[in-house]
C-alpha positions as CSV (number, residue, x, y, z in Angstrom):
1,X,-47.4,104.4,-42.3
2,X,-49.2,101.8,-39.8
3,X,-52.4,103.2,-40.8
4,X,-53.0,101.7,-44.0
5,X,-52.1,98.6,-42.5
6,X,-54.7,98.9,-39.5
7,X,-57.4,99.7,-42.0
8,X,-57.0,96.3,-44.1
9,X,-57.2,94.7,-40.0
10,X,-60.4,96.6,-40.1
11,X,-61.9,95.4,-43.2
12,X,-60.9,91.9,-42.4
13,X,-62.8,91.7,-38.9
14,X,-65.8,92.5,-40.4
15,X,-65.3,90.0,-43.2
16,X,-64.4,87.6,-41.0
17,X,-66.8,88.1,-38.3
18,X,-69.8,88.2,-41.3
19,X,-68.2,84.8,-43.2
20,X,-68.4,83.2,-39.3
21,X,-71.8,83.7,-38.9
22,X,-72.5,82.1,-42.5
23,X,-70.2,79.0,-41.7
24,X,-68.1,80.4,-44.8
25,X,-64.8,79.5,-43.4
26,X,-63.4,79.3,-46.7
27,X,-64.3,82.4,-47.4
28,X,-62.4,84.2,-44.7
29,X,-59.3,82.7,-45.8
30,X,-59.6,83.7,-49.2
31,X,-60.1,87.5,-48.0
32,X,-56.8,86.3,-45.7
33,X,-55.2,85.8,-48.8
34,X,-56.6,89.0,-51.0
35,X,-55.9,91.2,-47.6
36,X,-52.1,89.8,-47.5
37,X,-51.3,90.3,-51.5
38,X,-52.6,93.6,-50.9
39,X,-50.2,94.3,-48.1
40,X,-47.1,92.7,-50.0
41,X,-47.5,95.3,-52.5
42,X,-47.9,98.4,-50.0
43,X,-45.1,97.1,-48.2
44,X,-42.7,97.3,-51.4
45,X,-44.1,100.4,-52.2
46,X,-43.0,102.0,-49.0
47,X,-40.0,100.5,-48.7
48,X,-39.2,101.9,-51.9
49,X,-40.5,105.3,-51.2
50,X,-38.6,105.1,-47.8
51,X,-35.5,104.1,-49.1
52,X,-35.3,106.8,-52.0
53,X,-37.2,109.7,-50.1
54,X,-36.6,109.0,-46.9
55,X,-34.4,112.5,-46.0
56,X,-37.1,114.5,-47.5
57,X,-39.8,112.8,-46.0
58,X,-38.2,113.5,-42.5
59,X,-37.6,116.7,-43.1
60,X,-41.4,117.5,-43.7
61,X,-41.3,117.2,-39.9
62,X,-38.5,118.7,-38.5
63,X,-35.2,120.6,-39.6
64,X,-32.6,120.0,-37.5
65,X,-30.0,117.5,-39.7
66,X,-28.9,115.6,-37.5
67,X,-32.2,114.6,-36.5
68,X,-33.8,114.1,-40.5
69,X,-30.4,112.0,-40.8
70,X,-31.2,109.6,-37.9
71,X,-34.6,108.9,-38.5
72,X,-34.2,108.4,-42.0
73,X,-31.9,105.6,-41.0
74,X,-34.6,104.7,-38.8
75,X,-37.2,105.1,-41.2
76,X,-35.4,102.9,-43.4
77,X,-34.4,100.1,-41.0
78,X,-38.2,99.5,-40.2
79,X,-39.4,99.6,-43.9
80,X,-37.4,96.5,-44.2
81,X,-40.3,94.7,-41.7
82,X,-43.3,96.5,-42.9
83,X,-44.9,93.2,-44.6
84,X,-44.4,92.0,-41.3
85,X,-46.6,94.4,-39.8
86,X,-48.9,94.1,-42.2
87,X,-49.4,90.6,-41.9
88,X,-49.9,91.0,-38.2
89,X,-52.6,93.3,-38.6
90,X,-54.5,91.4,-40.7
91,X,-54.1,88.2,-38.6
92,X,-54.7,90.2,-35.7
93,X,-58.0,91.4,-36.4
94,X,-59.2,88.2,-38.9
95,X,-58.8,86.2,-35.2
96,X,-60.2,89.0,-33.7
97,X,-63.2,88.9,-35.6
98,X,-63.4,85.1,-35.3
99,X,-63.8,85.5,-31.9
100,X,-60.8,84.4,-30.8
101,X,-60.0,86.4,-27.8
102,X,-56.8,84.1,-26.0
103,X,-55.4,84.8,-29.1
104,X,-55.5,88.6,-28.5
105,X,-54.2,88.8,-24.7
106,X,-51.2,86.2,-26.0
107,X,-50.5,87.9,-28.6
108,X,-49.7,91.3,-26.1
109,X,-47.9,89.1,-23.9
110,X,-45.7,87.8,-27.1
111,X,-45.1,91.4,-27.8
112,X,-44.6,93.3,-24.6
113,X,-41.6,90.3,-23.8
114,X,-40.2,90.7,-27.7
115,X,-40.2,94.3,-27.4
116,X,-38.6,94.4,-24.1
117,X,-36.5,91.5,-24.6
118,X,-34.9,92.6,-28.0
119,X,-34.3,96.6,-26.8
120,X,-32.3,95.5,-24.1
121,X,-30.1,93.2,-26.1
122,X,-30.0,94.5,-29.6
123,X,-29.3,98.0,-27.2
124,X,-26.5,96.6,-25.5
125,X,-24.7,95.4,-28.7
126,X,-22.2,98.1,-29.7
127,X,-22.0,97.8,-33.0
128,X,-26.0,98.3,-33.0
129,X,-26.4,100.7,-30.4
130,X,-29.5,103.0,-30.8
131,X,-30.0,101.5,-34.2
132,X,-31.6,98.4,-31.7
133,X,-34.5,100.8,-30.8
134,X,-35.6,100.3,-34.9
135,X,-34.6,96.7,-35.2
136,X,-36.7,96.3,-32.1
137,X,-39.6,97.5,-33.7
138,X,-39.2,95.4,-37.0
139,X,-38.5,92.4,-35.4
140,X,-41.6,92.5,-33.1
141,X,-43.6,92.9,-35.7
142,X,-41.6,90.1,-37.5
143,X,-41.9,87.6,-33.9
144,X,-45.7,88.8,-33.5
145,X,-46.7,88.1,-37.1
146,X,-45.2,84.8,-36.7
147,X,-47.3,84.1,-34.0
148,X,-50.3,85.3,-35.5
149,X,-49.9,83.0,-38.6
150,X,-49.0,80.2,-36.3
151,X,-52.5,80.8,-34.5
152,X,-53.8,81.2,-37.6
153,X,-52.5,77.7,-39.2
154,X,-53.6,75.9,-36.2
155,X,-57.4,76.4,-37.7
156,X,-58.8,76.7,-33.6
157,X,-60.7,79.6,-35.0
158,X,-62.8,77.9,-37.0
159,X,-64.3,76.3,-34.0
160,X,-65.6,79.6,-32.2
161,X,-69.3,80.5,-32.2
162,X,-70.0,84.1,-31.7
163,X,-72.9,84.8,-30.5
């Protein structure tokens, strides 16, 4: 599932690390943009394809029930934040390959203290329970890719020089 996502990241560092070193700032947004629409329509897609086939899918890799039941719940809670995801990937690595490198070590500090942060008190929350383990997940991505387009809007990255 994250894979797709990680190879639009990929495509986007090396745009953006080629449009740096041609001044072609403008550019690199642009292939922001394309890499983002892109993602928006994977993201439905899955989410669809979660939501309908989500059982079967599970079972493919185990066959216990009770199991295929849970994480199709789970499988289905996290679909909800996959655009998310995919828009921090694609943030990620376009900073990444602006050679914007505070941006990557905040960015882990953002998300080890999100991740920690919302599993203990999602957790804790009865009516949640386990279920917090997958909201935890979405929302990190949610909480990091927030960041990431906050970095990203700021426009510091324009000013790096790679050399």
């Amino acid at each position: 599932m994250q894979q797709i996502f990680a190879a639009l990241g990929a495509a986007i560092v090396t745009y953006t690390g080629q449009n740096m070193g041609a001044g072609k700032y403008d550019r690199i947004s642009l292939g922001v943009v394309a890499a983002m629409k892109i993602s928006a329509v994977v993201s439905v897609v899955l989410l669809a394809l979660f939501w309908v086939f989500g059982h079967p899918i599970m079972s493919i890799f185990v066959a216990n029930e009770e199991i295929i039941s849970i994480a199709a719940v789970g499988i289905r809670i996290t679909s909800l934040f996959l655009i998310a995801l995919g828009g921090v990937q694609i943030l990620r690595y376009m900073l990444n390959g602006a050679g914007d490198s505070m941006y990557a070590l905040l960015n882990g500090v953002v998300e080890v203290i999100a991740r920690v942060a919302l599993a203990v008190s999602l957790t804790a929350v009865p009516l949640i329970g386990m279920w917090g383990i997958w909201l935890t997940t979405g929302l990190t991505w949610a909480v990091t890719a927030v960041f990431a387009l906050f970095r990203y809007k700021q426009g510091a990255w324009k000013e790096k020089t790679l050399i």
